[in-house]
C-alpha positions in Angstrom: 37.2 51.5 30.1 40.6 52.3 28.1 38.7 52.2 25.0 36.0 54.7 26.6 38.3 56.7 27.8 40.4 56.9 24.8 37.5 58.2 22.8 36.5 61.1 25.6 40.3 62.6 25.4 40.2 62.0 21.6 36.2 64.6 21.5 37.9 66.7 24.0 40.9 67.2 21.4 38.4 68.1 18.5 35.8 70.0 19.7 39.1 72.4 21.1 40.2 72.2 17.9 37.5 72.8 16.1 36.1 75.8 19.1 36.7 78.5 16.7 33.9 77.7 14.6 31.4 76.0 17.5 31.7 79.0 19.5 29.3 80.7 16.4 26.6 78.1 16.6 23.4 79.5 18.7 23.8 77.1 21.0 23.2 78.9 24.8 20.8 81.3 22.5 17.8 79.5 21.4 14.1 79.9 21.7 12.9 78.9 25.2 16.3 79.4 27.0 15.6 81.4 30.0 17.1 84.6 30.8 16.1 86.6 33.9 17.6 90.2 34.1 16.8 92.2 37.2 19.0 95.0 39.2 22.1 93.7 40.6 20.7 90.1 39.7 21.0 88.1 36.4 19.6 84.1 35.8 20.3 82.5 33.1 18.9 78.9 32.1 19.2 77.2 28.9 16.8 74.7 29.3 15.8 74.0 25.6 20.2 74.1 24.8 20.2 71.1 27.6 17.2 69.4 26.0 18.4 69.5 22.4 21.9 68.5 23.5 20.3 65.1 25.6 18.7 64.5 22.3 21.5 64.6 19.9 24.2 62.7 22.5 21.4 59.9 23.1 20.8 59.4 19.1 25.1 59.6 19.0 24.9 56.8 21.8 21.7 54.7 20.4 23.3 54.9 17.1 27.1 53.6 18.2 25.6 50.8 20.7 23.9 49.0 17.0 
């Protein structure tokens, strides 16, 4: 649990670090995200952003449990 934890704070630390040059990646912008604009009413959903991001942390996981 130390370990795990360890390891969170230590991602937390670099991706703030490192926010400058994530914030420019179209993440939250892609193809399939859904974006509702009406009067006095905006929905936003960024479905495909959630699906790639599932996908890259469960290849990050698969590949670190080997």
């Amino acid at each position: 649990m130390q370990r795990l934890l360890l390891v969170l704070g230590g991602l937390l630390i670099a991706a703030a670090a490192t926010w400058p040059w994530l914030s420019k990646l179209p993440l939250g912008r892609l193809p399939g995200d859904i974006h509702i604009i009406r009067d006095g009413f905006s929905f936003y959903f960024p479905i495909t952003t959630c699906i790639l991001v599932s996908v890259v942390v469960s290849v990050v996981i698969w590949i670190f449990q080997r």
